[in-house]
C-alpha positions as CSV (number, residue, x, y, z in Angstrom):
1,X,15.2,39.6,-69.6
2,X,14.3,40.5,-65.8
3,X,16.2,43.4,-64.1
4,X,18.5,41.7,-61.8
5,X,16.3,42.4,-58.7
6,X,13.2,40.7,-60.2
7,X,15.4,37.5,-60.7
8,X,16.3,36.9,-56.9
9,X,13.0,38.1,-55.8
10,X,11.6,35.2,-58.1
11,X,14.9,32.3,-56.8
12,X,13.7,34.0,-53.3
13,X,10.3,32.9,-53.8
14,X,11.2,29.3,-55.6
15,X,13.4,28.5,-52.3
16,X,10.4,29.1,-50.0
17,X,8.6,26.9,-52.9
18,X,11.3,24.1,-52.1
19,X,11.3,24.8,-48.4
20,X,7.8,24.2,-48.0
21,X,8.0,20.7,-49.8
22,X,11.8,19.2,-48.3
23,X,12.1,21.0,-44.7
24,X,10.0,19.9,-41.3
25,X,12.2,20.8,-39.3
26,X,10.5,24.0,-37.8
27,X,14.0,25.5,-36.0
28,X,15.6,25.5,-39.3
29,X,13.1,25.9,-41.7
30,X,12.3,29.6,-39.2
31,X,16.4,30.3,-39.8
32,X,16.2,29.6,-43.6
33,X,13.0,31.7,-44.0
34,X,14.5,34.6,-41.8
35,X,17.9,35.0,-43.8
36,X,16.0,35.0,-47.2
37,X,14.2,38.0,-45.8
38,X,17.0,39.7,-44.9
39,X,18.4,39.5,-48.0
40,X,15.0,40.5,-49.7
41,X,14.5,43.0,-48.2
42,X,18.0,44.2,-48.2
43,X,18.0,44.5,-44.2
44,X,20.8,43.9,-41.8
45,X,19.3,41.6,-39.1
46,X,15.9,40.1,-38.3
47,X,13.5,38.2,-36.1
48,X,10.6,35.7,-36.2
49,X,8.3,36.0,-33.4
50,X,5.6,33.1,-33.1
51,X,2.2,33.8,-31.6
52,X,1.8,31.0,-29.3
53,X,-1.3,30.4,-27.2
54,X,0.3,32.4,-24.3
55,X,1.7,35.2,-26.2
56,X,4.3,36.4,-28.5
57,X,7.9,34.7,-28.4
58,X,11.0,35.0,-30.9
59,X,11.2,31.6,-32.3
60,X,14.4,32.4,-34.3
61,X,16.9,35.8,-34.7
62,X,20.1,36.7,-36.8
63,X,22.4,39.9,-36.7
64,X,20.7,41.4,-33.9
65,X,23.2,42.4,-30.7
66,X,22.9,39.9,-27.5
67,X,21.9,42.4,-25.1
68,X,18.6,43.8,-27.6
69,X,17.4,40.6,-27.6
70,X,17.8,39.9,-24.1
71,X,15.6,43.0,-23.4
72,X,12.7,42.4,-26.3
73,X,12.2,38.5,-25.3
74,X,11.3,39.0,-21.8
75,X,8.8,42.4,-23.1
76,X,7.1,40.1,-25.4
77,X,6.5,37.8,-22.5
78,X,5.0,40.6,-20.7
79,X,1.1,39.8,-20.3
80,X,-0.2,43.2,-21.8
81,X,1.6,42.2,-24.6
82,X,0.6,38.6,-25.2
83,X,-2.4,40.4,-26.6
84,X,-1.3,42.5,-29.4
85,X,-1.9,42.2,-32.6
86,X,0.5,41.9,-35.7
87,X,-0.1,45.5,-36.4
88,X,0.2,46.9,-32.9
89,X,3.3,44.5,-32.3
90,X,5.0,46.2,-35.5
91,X,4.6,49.3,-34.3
92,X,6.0,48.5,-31.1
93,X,8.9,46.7,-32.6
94,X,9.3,49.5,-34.6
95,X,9.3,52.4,-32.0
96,X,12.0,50.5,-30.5
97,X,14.2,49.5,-33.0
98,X,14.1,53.6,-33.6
99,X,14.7,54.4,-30.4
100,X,17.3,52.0,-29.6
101,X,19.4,52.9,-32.9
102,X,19.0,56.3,-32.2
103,X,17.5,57.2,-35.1
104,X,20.0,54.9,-38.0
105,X,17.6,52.0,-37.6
106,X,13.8,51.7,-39.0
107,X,11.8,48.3,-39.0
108,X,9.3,46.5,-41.8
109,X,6.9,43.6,-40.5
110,X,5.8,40.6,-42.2
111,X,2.8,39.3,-41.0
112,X,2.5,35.0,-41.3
113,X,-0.9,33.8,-41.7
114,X,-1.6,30.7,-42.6
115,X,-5.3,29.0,-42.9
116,X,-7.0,32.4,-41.6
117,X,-5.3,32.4,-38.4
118,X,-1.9,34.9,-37.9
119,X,0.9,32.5,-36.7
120,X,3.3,35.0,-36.0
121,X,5.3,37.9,-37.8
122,X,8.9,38.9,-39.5
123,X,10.3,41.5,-38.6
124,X,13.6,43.0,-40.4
125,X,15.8,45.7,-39.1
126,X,17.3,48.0,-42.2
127,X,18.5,51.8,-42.3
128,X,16.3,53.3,-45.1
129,X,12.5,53.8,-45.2
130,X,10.1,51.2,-46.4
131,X,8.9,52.7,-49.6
132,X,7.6,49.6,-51.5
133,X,5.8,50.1,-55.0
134,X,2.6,48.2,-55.5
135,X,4.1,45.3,-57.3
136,X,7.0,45.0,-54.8
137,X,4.0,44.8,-51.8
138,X,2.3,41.5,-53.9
139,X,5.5,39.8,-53.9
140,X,6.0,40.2,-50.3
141,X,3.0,39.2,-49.1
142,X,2.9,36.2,-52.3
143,X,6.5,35.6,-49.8
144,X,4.7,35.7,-46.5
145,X,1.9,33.7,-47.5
146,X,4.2,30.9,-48.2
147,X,6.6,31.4,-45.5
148,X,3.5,30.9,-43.3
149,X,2.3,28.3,-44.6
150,X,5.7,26.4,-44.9
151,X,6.1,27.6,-41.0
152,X,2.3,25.6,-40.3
153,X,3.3,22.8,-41.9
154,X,6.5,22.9,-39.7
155,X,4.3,23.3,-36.7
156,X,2.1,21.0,-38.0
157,X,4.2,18.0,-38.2
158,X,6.0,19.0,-34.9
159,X,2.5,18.4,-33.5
160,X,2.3,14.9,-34.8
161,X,5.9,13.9,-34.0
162,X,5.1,15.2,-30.4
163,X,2.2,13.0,-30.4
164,X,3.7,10.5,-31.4
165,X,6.6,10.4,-29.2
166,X,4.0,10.8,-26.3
167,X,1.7,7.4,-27.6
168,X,4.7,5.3,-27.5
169,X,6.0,6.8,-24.1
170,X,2.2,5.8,-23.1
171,X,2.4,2.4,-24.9
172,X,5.5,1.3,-23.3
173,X,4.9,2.5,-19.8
174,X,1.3,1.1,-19.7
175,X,1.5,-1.8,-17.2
176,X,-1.0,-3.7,-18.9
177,X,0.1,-5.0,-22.6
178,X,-1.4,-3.7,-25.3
179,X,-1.5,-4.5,-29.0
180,X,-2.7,-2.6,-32.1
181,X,-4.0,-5.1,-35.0
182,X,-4.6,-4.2,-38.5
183,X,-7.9,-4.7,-40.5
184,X,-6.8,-8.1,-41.6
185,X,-5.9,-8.7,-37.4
186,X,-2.1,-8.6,-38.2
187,X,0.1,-7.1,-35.4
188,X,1.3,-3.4,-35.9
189,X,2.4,-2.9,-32.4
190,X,3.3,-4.6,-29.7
191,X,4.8,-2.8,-26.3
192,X,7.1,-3.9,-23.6
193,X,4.7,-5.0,-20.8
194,X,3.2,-7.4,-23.9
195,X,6.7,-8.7,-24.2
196,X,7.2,-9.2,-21.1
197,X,3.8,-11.0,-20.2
198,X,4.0,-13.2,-23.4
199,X,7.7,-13.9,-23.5
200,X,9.0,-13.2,-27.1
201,X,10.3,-9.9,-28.5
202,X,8.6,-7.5,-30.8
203,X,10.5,-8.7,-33.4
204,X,9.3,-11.9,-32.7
205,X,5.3,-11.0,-32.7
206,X,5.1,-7.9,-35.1
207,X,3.3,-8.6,-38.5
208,X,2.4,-11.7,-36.6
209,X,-1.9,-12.8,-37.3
210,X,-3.7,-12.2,-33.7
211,X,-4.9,-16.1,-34.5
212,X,-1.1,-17.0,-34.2
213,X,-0.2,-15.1,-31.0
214,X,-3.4,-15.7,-28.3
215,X,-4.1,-19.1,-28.2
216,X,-6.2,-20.5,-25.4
217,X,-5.2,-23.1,-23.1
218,X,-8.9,-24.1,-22.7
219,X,-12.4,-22.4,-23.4
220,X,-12.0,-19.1,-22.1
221,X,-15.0,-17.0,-20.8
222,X,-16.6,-14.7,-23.1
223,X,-16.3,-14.8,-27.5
224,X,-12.4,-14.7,-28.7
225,X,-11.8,-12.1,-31.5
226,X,-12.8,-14.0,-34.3
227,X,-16.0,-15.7,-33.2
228,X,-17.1,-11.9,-33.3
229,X,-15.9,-11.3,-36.3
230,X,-18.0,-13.6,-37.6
231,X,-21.0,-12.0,-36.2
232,X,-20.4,-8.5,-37.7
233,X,-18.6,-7.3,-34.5
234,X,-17.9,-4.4,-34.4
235,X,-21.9,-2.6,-35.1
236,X,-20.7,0.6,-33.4
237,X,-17.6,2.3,-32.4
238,X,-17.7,1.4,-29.0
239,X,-18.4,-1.9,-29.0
240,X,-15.7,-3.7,-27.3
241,X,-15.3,-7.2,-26.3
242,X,-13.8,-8.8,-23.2
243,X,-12.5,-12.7,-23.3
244,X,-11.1,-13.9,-19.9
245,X,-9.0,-17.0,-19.7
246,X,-5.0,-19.0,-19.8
247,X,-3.2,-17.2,-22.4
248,X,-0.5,-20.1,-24.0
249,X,2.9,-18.8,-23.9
250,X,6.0,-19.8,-25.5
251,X,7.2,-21.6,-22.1
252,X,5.0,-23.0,-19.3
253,X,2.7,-22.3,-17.5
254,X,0.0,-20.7,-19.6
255,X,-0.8,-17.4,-18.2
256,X,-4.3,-16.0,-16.6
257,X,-5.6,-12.8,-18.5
258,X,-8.2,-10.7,-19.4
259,X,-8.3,-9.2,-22.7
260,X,-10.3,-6.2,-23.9
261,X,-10.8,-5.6,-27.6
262,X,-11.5,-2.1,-28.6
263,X,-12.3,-1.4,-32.5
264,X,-11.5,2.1,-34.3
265,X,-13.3,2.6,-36.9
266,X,-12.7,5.0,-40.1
267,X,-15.6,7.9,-40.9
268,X,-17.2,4.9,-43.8
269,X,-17.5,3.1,-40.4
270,X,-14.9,0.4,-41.3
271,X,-12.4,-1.0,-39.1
272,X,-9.4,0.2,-39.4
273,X,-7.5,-1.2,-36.2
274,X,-8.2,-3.1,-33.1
275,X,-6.8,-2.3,-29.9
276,X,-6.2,-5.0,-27.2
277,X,-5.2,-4.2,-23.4
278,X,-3.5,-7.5,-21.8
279,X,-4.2,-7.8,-18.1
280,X,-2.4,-10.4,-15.8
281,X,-5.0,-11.8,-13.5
282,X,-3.1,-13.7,-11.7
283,X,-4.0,-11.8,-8.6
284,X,-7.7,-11.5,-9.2
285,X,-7.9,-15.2,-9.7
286,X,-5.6,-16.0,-6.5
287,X,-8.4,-13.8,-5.0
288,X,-11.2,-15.7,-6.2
289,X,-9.6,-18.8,-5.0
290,X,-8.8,-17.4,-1.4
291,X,-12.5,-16.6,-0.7
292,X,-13.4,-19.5,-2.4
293,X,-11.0,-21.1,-0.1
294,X,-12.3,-19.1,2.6
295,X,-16.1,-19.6,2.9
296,X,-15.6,-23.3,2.5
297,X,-13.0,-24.0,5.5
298,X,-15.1,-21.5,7.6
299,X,-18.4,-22.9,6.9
300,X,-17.0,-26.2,7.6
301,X,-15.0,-24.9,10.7
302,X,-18.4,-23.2,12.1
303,X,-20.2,-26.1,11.4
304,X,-18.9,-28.2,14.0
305,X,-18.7,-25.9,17.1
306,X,-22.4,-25.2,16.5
307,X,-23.8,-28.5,15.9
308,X,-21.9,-29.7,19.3
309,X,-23.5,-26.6,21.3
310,X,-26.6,-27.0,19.8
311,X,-26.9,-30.7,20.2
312,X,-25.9,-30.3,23.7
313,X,-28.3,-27.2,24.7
314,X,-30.6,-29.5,23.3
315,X,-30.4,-32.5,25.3
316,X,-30.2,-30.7,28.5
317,X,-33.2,-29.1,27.9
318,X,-35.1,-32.0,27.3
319,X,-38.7,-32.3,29.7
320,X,-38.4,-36.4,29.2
321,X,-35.0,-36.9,30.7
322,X,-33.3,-36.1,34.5
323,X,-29.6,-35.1,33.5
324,X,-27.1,-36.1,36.9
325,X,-25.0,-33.0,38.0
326,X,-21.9,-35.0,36.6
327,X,-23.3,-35.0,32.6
328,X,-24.9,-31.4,33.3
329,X,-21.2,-30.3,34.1
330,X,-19.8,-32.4,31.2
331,X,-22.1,-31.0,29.0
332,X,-21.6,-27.6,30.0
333,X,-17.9,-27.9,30.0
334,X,-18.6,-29.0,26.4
335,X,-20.7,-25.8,25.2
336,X,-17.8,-23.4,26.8
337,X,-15.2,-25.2,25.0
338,X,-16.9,-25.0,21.7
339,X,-18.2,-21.2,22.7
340,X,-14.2,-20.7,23.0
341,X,-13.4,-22.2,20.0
342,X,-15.7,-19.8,18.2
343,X,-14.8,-16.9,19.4
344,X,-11.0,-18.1,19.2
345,X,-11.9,-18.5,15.4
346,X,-13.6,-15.0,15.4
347,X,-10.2,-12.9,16.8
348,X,-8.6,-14.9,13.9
349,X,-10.3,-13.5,11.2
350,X,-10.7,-10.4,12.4
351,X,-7.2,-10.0,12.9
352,X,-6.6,-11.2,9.2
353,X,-8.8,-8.8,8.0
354,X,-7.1,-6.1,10.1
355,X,-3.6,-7.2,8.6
356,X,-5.3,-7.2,4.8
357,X,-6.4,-4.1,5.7
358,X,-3.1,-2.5,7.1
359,X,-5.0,-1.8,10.2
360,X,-3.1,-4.0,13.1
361,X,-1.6,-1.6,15.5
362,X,1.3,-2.4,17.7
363,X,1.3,-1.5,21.7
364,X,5.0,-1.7,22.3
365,X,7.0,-1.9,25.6
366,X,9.1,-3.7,27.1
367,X,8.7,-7.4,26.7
368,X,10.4,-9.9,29.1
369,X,9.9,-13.3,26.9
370,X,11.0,-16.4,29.3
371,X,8.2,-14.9,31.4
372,X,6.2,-14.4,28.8
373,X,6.9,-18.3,27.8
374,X,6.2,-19.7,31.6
375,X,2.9,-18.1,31.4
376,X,1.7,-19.7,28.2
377,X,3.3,-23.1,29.0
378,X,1.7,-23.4,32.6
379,X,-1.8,-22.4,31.0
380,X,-2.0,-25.0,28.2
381,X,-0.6,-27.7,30.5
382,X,-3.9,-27.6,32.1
383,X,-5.4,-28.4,29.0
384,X,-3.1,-30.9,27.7
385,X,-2.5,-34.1,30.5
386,X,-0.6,-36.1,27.9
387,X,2.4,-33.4,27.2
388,X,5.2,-31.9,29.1
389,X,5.4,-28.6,28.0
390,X,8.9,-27.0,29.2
391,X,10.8,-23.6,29.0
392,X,14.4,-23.5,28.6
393,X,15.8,-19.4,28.4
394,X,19.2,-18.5,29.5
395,X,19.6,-16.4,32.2
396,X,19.8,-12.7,31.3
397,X,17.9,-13.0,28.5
398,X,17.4,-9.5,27.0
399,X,14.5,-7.8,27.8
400,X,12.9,-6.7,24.3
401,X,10.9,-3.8,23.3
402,X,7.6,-5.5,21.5
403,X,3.2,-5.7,21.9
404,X,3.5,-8.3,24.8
405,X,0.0,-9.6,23.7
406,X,0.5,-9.9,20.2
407,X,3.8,-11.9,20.8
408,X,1.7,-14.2,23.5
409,X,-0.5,-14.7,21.0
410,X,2.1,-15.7,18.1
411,X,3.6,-18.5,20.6
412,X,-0.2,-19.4,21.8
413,X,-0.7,-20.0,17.6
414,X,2.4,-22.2,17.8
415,X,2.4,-23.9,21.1
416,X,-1.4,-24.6,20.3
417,X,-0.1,-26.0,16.3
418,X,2.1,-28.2,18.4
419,X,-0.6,-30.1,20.8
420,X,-3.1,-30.6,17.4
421,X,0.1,-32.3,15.4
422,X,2.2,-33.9,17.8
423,X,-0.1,-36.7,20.0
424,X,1.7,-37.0,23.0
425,X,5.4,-36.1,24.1
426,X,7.5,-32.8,24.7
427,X,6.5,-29.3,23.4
428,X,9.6,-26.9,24.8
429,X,10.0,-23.5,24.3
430,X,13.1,-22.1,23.9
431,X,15.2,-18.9,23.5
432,X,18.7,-17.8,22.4
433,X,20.5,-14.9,21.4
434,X,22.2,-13.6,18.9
435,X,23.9,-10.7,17.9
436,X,21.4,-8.1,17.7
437,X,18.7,-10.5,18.1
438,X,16.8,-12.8,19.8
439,X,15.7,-16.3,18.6
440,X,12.4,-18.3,19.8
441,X,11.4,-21.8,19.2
442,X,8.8,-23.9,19.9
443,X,9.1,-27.5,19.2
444,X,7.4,-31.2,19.3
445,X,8.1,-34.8,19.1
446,X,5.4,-35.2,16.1
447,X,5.9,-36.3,12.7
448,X,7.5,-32.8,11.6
449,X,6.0,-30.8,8.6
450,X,6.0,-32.4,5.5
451,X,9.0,-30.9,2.9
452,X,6.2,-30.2,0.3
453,X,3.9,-28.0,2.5
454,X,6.9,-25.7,4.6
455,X,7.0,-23.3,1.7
456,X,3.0,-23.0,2.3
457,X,2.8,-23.3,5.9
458,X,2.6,-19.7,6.7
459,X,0.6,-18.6,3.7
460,X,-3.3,-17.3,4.6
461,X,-5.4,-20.4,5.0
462,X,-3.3,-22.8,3.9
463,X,-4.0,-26.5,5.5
464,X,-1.8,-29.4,4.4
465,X,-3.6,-32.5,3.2
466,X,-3.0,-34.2,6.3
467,X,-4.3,-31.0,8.9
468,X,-7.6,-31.2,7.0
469,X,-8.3,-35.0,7.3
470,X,-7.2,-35.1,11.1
471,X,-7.2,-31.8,12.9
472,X,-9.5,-28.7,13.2
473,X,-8.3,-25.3,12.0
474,X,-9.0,-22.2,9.4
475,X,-5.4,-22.2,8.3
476,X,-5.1,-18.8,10.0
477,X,-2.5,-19.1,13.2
478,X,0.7,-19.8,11.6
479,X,-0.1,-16.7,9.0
480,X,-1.1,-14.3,11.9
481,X,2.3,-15.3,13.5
482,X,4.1,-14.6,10.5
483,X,2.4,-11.1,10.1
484,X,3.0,-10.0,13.9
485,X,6.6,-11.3,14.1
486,X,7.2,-9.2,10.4
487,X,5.5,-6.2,12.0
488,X,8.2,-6.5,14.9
489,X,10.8,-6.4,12.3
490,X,11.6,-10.2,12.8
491,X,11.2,-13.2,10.9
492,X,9.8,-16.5,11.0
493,X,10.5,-19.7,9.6
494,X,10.0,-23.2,9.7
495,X,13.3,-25.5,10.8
496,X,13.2,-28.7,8.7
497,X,16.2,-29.8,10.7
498,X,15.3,-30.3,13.7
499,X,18.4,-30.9,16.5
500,X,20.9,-31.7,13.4
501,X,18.4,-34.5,12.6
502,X,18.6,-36.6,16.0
503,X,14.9,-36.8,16.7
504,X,11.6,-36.2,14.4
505,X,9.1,-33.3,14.9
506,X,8.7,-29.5,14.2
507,X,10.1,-26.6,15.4
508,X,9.0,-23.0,14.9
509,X,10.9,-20.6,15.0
510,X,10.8,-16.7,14.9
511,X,13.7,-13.9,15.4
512,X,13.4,-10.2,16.9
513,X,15.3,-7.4,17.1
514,X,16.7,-6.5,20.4
C-alpha cells in the first residue's frame, strides 16, 4: 500500500492525465490545473502567468487578496519585465510574496514547457519552506510537464477556433461568392454573398455536385471545371482557371459572372479542395456594352459632319469650276454649321467624361430663369422659321441660386430635343413654383416619347429606335441635363401626361431648390 500522500500525488497526476484528453477550454482547464497545485503542494493560493509574445500576464489566480493582484498584473506588464525568464520571474515573485507577507509567506515556481519552448509558469503561495526530496522534485516536474502540455493543447485549439471564427467572418463578408468543393467537386461551403447571387440557401446547395449548381446559359468563355479536369488540371498548385459567362439561376434572368477556380493541393500533390470566387459582372459587361455603344454612335455621328465639310471644301476649291457669291455663301454657311455641330458634340463628351469622372464643377450665383429662358428662346428662333418658341413665367418668379451656364445649357439640350422631334408647331417654356421649389418645362406639339423608352430617356447614350432612323444625336443631352439639374439638387423627369392628356407631344421637365 502507498502512504497516503503518494496516492493523491498519483489521482493528482491521473486528473491532469484526464484534463489533457477531455478539456479545450484554456480558461478552465488554467483554473483546474491551478487548484490541483495548490493542493499538491499544500499551498494556500496561486497563479498562472502565461508568457505571451509581449510579456508575462496572469492567465488565471485563486486565494490571492484583490489588491496584490491588482499591483503584480500591471508589474508584469512592465516592459523590463516582459523579458525575464522563468527563473528570474520566480525570484521576483518570490521576493515579493516575502515582502508583502511580511515574512509568513514564501513562494515555489512551476515552470510549463511544452515542445522546448517555456509557456509560462505556476506559481503557489504557502507558509513553510520548499524542502522537496528528490523523488518529490520528479513528480512535480512529471506534473508540470503535463500541465504544460495540456495548457498547449489548450492554446493550441484556441488558435484554430480563432481561425476559424475569422475564415468564416472573411467567407461571409467577402462581396464576391465563394465556394469550397471537395475532391469529388461536392459543395462544403457555401457563403452569403453566393446565396445571395444564386438565389437558394445553403441548405439548399451544400453537399450539392459543382455540375448541379453552375450551369451555363450558353458557351461561356474559357474551360468550365470539368473540361479541366479532364486534362489533368490542376499540374501545380497555382494553377487556377477562370470561365466567364450567364450563370443559370433558379429564377430568371441567368446571371453574368466570372468564376475563378483555385486548387489546394495536399503535400502528395492531390487535390484536396477547390476554391471558387463568384463575381457579378454585370457592371463590367454594361461597361463593355457602353463603349461598345459609344464608338459606334460616335463614329457614325462624326462621320457625317466631316463628309459634308469635306465634300464642301472640296468643291469650292475646285480649278475647273467658277462658284457665284450666293453658293460660296451657302457652302460656307454649310461648313460652320457642321464645324458647330462638331464641336457641339465635343463639349458633350467632354462633359460626360467630366461627370464619369466626378470632375464637373458648379459656378453658382444668382440665377434669374424667365430671363434666362427669353435668351435661349429668341436665339434658336433664328434658327428654326417653322416654330414659335414662347415663354410663359409668372411674375416674381424667384430668383435662384445656380451655375447660370450649366442651367442654359440643360434647357438648350431640351429646347434643341424639342426642334429635332417635334416638325413644326409650339415649343414653350414655362415656369411655376412650388413650395420650396421651382419647376421648369419645356414642351412640343410632336408625337411625345414613346412609354417604352421614358424609363431610358435620360440614361448615357441612349437613342430610341425612332431618334436613330430619323434624327442626329450621341444620346448625350438629355443625360447631361439630368446630371446638372441632380448636381443642383433638383430633379428631372419626363411628363407622359402632357396638359391632362388634351394635346400630344413632350414635355420636359426639371425642379430646383429655391
Amino acid at each position: 500500500m502507498l502512504p497516503d500522500f503518494r496516492v493523491r500525488q498519483r489521482d493528482y497526476l491521473l486528473e491532469i492525465s484526464r484534463a489533457l484528453t477531455q478539456e479545450l477550454d484554456l480558461e478552465k482547464l488554467l483554473a483546474r490545473i491551478l487548484r490541483i497545485s495548490i493542493e499538491m503542494l499544500a499551498g494556500q493560493a496561486g497563479l498562472i502567468a502565461l508568457k505571451l509574445p509581449d510579456g508575462w500576464r496572469v492567465a488565471t489566480a485563486h486565494g490571492i487578496a484583490p489588491a496584490f493582484l491588482s499591483y503584480l498584473t500591471p508589474l508584469l506588464a512592465e516592459e523590463k519585465v516582459r523579458e525575464l525568464d522563468v527563473l528570474e520571474l520566480n525570484r521576483m515573485l518570490k521576493e515579493l510574496t516575502y515582502t508583502a507577507s511580511m515574512g509568513l509567506l514564501n513562494g515555489t515556481g512551476l515552470p510549463l514547457s511544452a515542445h522546448g519552448q517555456v509557456i509560462g509558469v505556476i506559481f503557489i503561495f504557502r507558509n513553510y519552506a520548499d524542502l522537496f526530496t528528490p523523488n518529490d522534485r520528479v513528480l512535480l516536474q512529471s506534473f508540470a510537464d503535463q500541465a504544460a502540455i495540456a495548457v498547449f493543447n489548450a492554446q493550441l485549439y484556441g488558435q484554430v477556433t480563432y481561425e476559424k471564427k475569422r475564415l468564416d467572418a472573411l467567407l461571409d463578408s467577402a462581396a464576391d461568392g465563394i465556394l469550397i468543393l471537395d475532391a469529388d467537386l461536392n459543395i462544403e461551403r457555401c457563403n452569403g454573398a453566393f446565396e445571395k447571387l444564386f438565389g437558394e440557401t445553403r441548405d439548399q446547395i451544400v453537399g450539392i455536385n459543382h455540375k448541379d449548381i453552375i450551369k451555363w446559359k450558353k458557351e461561356p468563355h474559357g474551360k468550365t471545371l470539368e473540361e479541366s479536369m479532364t486534362e489533368s488540371w490542376p499540374l501545380t498548385p497555382n494553377a487556377t482557371l477562370y470561365v466567364e459567362g450567364d450563370l443559370e439561376r433558379p429564377l430568371p434572368p441567368s446571371l453574368p459572372v466570372g468564376i475563378t477556380y483555385a486548387p489546394l493541393l495536399s503535400e502528395e500533390n492531390k487535390l484536396r479542395n477547390v476554391i471558387l470566387s463568384v463575381r457579378d459582372i454585370t457592371h463590367f459587361r454594361t461597361a463593355d456594352e457602353i463603349k461598345a455603344t459609344f464608338i459606334s454612335i460616335v463614329s457614325h455621328e462624326l462621320r457625317t459632319p466631316v463628309a459634308l465639310i469635306k465634300g464642301y471644301a472640296s468643291t469650292l476649291r475646285r480649278d475647273d469650276a467658277k462658284w457665284d457669291k450666293a453658293t460660296i455663301s451657302d457652302s460656307l454657311m454649310v461648313i460652320e454649321e457642321e464645324a458647330d455641330r462638331l464641336s457641339k458634340m465635343i463639349d458633350d463628351l467632354l462633359d460626360a467624361s467630366r461627370l464619369q469622372a466626378g470632375g464637373l464643377s458648379l459656378n453658382q450665383a444668382d440665377v434669374a430663369l424667365p430671363s434666362l429662358a427669353l435668351r435661349v428662346s429668341e436665339r434658336f428662333t433664328s434658327q428654326a422659321p417653322k416654330h414659335r418658341i414662347v415663354t410663359d413665367f409668372p411674375p416674381n418668379f424667384p430668383i435662384i441660386l445656380g451655375d447660370e451656364s450649366r442651367l442654359e445649357q440643360v434647357i438648350s439640350n431640351l429646347v434643341s430635343n424639342s426642334l429635332k422631334y417635334a416638325p413644326t408647331g409650339e415649343i414653350k417654356i414655362s415656369g411655376t413654383t412650388k413650395p420650396g421649389q421651382v419647376v421648369i418645362c419645356v414642351s412640343d406639339e410632336g408625337s411625345g416619347i414613346d412609354a417604352r423608352d421614358i424609363p431610358h430617356i435620360f440614361d448615357r447614350f441612349y437613342r430610341s429606335t425612332t431618334a436613330v432612323k430619323h434624327t442626329k444625336g450621341a444620346g448625350l443631352g438629355l443625360y447631361l441635363a439630368r446630371e446638372i439639374i441632380e448636381a443642383h439638387g433638383g430633379r428631372i423627369w419626363a411628363d407622359t401626361n402632357p396638359d391632362g392628356g388634351l394635346r400630344r407631344g413632350a414635355r420636359i421637365c426639371f425642379s430646383l431648390p429655391t
